[in-house]
C-alpha positions, 0 to 999 in steps of 0.5 A: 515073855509073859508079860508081868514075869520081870519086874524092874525097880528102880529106886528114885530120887530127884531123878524127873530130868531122867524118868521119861527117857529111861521109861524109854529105853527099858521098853524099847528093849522090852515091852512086856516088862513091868516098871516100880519106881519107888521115890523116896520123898523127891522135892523136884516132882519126880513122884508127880511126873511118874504118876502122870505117866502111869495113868496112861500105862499100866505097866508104870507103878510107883510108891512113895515115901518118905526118904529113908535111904536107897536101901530102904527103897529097894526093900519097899520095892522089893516087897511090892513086887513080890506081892505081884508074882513075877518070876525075876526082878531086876534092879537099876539105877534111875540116872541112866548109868545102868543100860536097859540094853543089857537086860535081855542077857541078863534074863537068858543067864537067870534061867540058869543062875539065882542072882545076875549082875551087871559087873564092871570089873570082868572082862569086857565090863569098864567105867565111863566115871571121870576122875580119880576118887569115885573110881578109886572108892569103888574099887577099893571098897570091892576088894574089902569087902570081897576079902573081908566077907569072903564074897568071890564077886567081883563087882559086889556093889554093883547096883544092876542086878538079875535075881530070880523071884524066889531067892528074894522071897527067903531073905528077912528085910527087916534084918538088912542093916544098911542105908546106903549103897553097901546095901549091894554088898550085903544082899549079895553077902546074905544070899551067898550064904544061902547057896544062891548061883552068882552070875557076873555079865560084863556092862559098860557103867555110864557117866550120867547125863543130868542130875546129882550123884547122890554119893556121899562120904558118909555112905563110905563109913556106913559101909566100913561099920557094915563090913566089921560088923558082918564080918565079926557076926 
Protein backbone atom coordinates (compact mmCIF):
# COMPACT_ATOMS: atom_id res chain seq x y z
CA UNK A 1 0.00 0.00 0.00
CA UNK A 2 1.12 3.51 -0.28
CA UNK A 3 1.63 5.08 2.48
CA UNK A 4 -1.08 8.20 2.93
CA UNK A 5 -3.54 6.32 0.30
CA UNK A 6 -6.01 5.42 3.58
CA UNK A 7 -6.95 7.86 5.72
CA UNK A 8 -8.77 6.77 8.81
CA UNK A 9 -11.17 9.44 10.85
CA UNK A 10 -12.31 9.00 13.55
CA UNK A 11 -14.20 11.51 15.64
CA UNK A 12 -13.28 12.07 19.57
CA UNK A 13 -14.84 12.45 22.60
CA UNK A 14 -13.99 12.06 26.18
CA UNK A 15 -12.22 9.00 24.36
CA UNK A 16 -8.19 9.49 26.38
CA UNK A 17 -8.98 5.91 28.20
CA UNK A 18 -9.29 4.66 24.55
CA UNK A 19 -6.63 6.72 22.25
CA UNK A 20 -3.24 4.71 22.70
CA UNK A 21 -4.80 1.36 22.33
CA UNK A 22 -6.75 2.02 19.26
CA UNK A 23 -3.41 3.84 17.96
CA UNK A 24 -2.34 0.51 18.46
CA UNK A 25 -4.47 -1.62 16.92
CA UNK A 26 -4.98 0.09 13.58
CA UNK A 27 -1.19 0.19 12.70
CA UNK A 28 -0.63 -3.54 13.93
CA UNK A 29 -3.18 -4.18 10.99
CA UNK A 30 -1.30 -1.60 8.90
CA UNK A 31 1.54 0.65 9.37
CA UNK A 32 1.26 2.70 6.45
CA UNK A 33 -2.36 4.00 7.40
CA UNK A 34 -2.67 7.82 8.20
CA UNK A 35 -4.91 8.34 11.38
CA UNK A 36 -7.37 11.96 11.85
CA UNK A 37 -8.64 12.22 15.02
CA UNK A 38 -11.10 15.28 15.32
CA UNK A 39 -12.14 15.98 18.87
CA UNK A 40 -14.92 17.81 19.61
CA UNK A 41 -13.92 20.01 22.66
CA UNK A 42 -13.14 16.71 25.19
CA UNK A 43 -12.84 18.05 28.78
CA UNK A 44 -10.87 14.98 29.85
CA UNK A 45 -7.54 15.58 27.89
CA UNK A 46 -8.02 13.54 24.90
CA UNK A 47 -6.94 16.39 22.25
CA UNK A 48 -3.96 16.79 24.55
CA UNK A 49 -2.78 13.30 24.60
CA UNK A 50 -3.30 12.85 20.79
CA UNK A 51 -1.40 15.79 20.45
CA UNK A 52 1.68 14.17 22.61
CA UNK A 53 1.31 11.37 20.35
CA UNK A 54 1.77 12.93 16.98
CA UNK A 55 5.07 14.80 17.75
CA UNK A 56 6.63 11.76 17.73
CA UNK A 57 4.64 10.33 14.67
CA UNK A 58 3.69 11.55 11.64
CA UNK A 59 1.10 9.50 10.55
CA UNK A 60 -1.29 10.95 13.90
CA UNK A 61 -3.13 14.55 12.70
CA UNK A 62 -5.70 15.91 14.83
CA UNK A 63 -8.04 18.95 14.89
CA UNK A 64 -9.86 20.43 17.23
CA UNK A 65 -13.15 22.24 17.77
CA UNK A 66 -15.56 22.83 19.74
CA UNK A 67 -18.40 20.50 20.28
CA UNK A 68 -21.01 20.70 17.67
CA UNK A 69 -21.99 16.92 17.10
CA UNK A 70 -20.48 13.74 15.97
CA UNK A 71 -21.89 14.51 12.58
CA UNK A 72 -20.26 17.86 12.37
CA UNK A 73 -16.98 15.92 13.35
CA UNK A 74 -16.98 13.81 10.43
CA UNK A 75 -17.48 16.67 8.03
CA UNK A 76 -14.46 18.39 9.42
CA UNK A 77 -12.68 15.40 9.07
CA UNK A 78 -13.97 14.50 6.09
CA UNK A 79 -12.86 17.81 4.41
CA UNK A 80 -9.27 17.60 6.16
CA UNK A 81 -8.72 14.45 4.66
CA UNK A 82 -9.79 15.28 1.16
CA UNK A 83 -7.33 18.03 1.42
CA UNK A 84 -4.50 15.18 1.82
CA UNK A 85 -5.48 13.25 -1.69
CA UNK A 86 -5.93 9.88 -0.45
CA UNK A 87 -7.54 7.25 -2.53
CA UNK A 88 -10.16 5.87 0.59
CA UNK A 89 -11.02 7.06 3.69
CA UNK A 90 -12.45 4.93 6.50
CA UNK A 91 -14.69 5.79 9.47
CA UNK A 92 -14.60 4.35 12.99
CA UNK A 93 -15.52 4.63 16.23
CA UNK A 94 -12.82 5.92 18.81
CA UNK A 95 -14.10 3.48 21.76
CA UNK A 96 -12.75 0.48 20.33
CA UNK A 97 -16.09 -1.17 19.27
CA UNK A 98 -15.19 -1.03 15.81
CA UNK A 99 -12.28 -3.52 15.18
CA UNK A 100 -9.25 -2.39 12.91
CA UNK A 101 -8.90 -6.12 12.03
CA UNK A 102 -11.40 -5.68 9.85
CA UNK A 103 -9.83 -2.88 7.54
CA UNK A 104 -7.75 -5.06 5.35
CA UNK A 105 -10.98 -6.49 3.80
CA UNK A 106 -12.85 -3.70 3.79
CA UNK A 107 -9.90 -1.86 1.29
CA UNK A 108 -9.75 -5.60 -0.97
CA UNK A 109 -13.86 -4.91 -1.49
CA UNK A 110 -13.54 -0.93 -2.19
CA UNK A 111 -11.33 -1.88 -5.15
CA UNK A 112 -14.67 -2.91 -6.52
CA UNK A 113 -17.13 -0.99 -4.62
CA UNK A 114 -17.93 2.98 -3.71
CA UNK A 115 -18.92 2.57 0.03
CA UNK A 116 -17.98 -0.43 2.32
CA UNK A 117 -19.52 -0.97 5.64
CA UNK A 118 -19.02 -2.90 8.72
CA UNK A 119 -22.64 -4.57 9.16
CA UNK A 120 -24.06 -6.35 11.94
CA UNK A 121 -27.21 -7.43 10.69
CA UNK A 122 -25.75 -10.05 7.43
CA UNK A 123 -24.78 -13.02 8.10
CA UNK A 124 -21.71 -13.49 10.02
CA UNK A 125 -22.03 -10.06 11.56
CA UNK A 126 -23.55 -9.90 15.50
CA UNK A 127 -23.58 -7.39 18.37
CA UNK A 128 -21.63 -7.92 21.76
CA UNK A 129 -24.20 -5.00 23.23
CA UNK A 130 -25.84 -6.37 26.64
CA UNK A 131 -29.53 -5.65 27.30
CA UNK A 132 -32.49 -5.20 25.53
CA UNK A 133 -32.93 -1.08 24.56
CA UNK A 134 -29.82 -0.16 22.51
CA UNK A 135 -30.13 -3.15 20.52
CA UNK A 136 -33.57 -2.84 20.22
CA UNK A 137 -33.45 1.14 18.98
CA UNK A 138 -30.83 0.15 16.65
CA UNK A 139 -32.56 -2.51 15.01
CA UNK A 140 -35.48 -0.92 14.67
CA UNK A 141 -34.36 2.62 13.83
CA UNK A 142 -32.50 0.35 10.56
CA UNK A 143 -35.65 -1.25 9.45
CA UNK A 144 -37.28 2.48 9.31
CA UNK A 145 -35.13 3.93 7.81
CA UNK A 146 -34.37 1.34 5.33
CA UNK A 147 -38.44 1.21 4.62
CA UNK A 148 -38.96 4.90 4.91
CA UNK A 149 -35.75 5.97 2.43
CA UNK A 150 -35.89 2.88 0.22
CA UNK A 151 -32.20 2.16 1.35
CA UNK A 152 -31.57 -1.46 0.79
CA UNK A 153 -28.85 -1.50 3.37
CA UNK A 154 -29.04 -3.61 5.97
CA UNK A 155 -27.21 -2.01 8.56
CA UNK A 156 -27.42 1.64 7.30
CA UNK A 157 -26.39 3.39 10.68
CA UNK A 158 -23.36 1.45 11.03
CA UNK A 159 -20.51 3.93 11.64
CA UNK A 160 -17.54 1.62 10.14
CA UNK A 161 -17.09 2.45 6.79
CA UNK A 162 -14.90 2.10 3.43
CA UNK A 163 -15.65 5.06 1.06
CA UNK A 164 -13.48 5.48 -1.99
CA UNK A 165 -12.14 9.22 -1.91
CA UNK A 166 -13.86 10.42 -4.99
CA UNK A 167 -17.44 9.67 -4.18
CA UNK A 168 -17.01 11.98 -0.89
CA UNK A 169 -15.76 14.53 -3.11
CA UNK A 170 -19.11 15.14 -4.90
CA UNK A 171 -21.50 15.29 -2.02
CA UNK A 172 -22.17 19.08 -0.25
CA UNK A 173 -21.70 19.18 3.40
CA UNK A 174 -22.83 22.14 4.03
CA UNK A 175 -26.06 20.37 3.01
CA UNK A 176 -25.89 17.33 5.71
CA UNK A 177 -28.84 17.97 8.32
CA UNK A 178 -28.03 15.86 11.23
CA UNK A 179 -26.14 16.20 14.23
CA UNK A 180 -26.45 12.90 15.50
CA UNK A 181 -25.71 9.22 14.61
CA UNK A 182 -28.29 9.29 11.83
CA UNK A 183 -25.67 10.97 10.19
CA UNK A 184 -24.76 7.26 8.87
CA UNK A 185 -28.17 7.02 7.57
CA UNK A 186 -28.29 9.95 5.50
CA UNK A 187 -24.67 9.78 3.88
CA UNK A 188 -25.57 6.61 2.73
CA UNK A 189 -29.47 7.92 1.74
CA UNK A 190 -27.44 10.93 -0.10
CA UNK A 191 -24.69 8.62 -1.96
CA UNK A 192 -27.32 5.75 -3.04
CA UNK A 193 -28.99 8.32 -4.73
CA UNK A 194 -25.79 9.17 -6.45
CA UNK A 195 -25.43 5.54 -7.87
CA UNK A 196 -22.36 4.78 -5.54
CA UNK A 197 -21.72 0.61 -5.45
CA UNK A 198 -22.76 -0.48 -1.55
CA UNK A 199 -20.82 -3.27 -0.28
CA UNK A 200 -21.91 -4.61 3.34
CA UNK A 201 -19.09 -7.04 5.04
CA UNK A 202 -19.79 -8.92 8.24
CA UNK A 203 -18.12 -7.27 11.63
CA UNK A 204 -18.29 -8.38 15.14
CA UNK A 205 -19.68 -4.75 17.08
CA UNK A 206 -17.71 -4.87 20.42
CA UNK A 207 -19.10 -3.73 23.68
CA UNK A 208 -16.63 -0.92 24.85
CA UNK A 209 -14.32 -1.45 27.44
CA UNK A 210 -13.87 2.22 29.38
CA UNK A 211 -15.48 5.21 28.71
CA UNK A 212 -19.49 6.44 28.06
CA UNK A 213 -21.61 5.82 25.45
CA UNK A 214 -22.55 8.84 24.12
CA UNK A 215 -26.28 7.54 23.02
CA UNK A 216 -28.98 9.79 24.09
CA UNK A 217 -32.81 9.84 23.67
CA UNK A 218 -32.54 13.03 21.80
CA UNK A 219 -30.34 11.62 19.04
CA UNK A 220 -33.76 8.99 18.42
CA UNK A 221 -36.08 12.01 17.86
CA UNK A 222 -33.36 13.73 15.69
CA UNK A 223 -33.25 10.74 13.70
CA UNK A 224 -37.22 10.18 13.34
CA UNK A 225 -37.48 14.22 12.11
CA UNK A 226 -34.44 13.36 9.87
CA UNK A 227 -36.41 10.56 8.34
CA UNK A 228 -39.62 12.57 7.52
CA UNK A 229 -38.06 14.91 6.34
CA UNK A 230 -36.05 13.11 3.74
CA UNK A 231 -38.65 11.32 3.28
CA UNK A 232 -41.02 14.06 2.15
CA UNK A 233 -38.18 16.09 0.16
Amino acid sequence: MIPGKTIVVIPTYNERENISDLINRIFEVDNDLIVLFVDDNSPDGTSGLIENIAKYDKRIYLIKKEKEGIALAYVRGFEKALEMDPEHIIQMDADLSHNPAHIPEMLKQAESFDVVIGSRYISGGSSCLRGLFRPCISIIGAGLTRFMLGVKIRDVLSGYKCFKAAVLKNINFNKIRSRGFFFQAEMNYLLGRRGCRFKEIPIVFLKRNKGKSKFSLGMIWEAMALILFLRVN
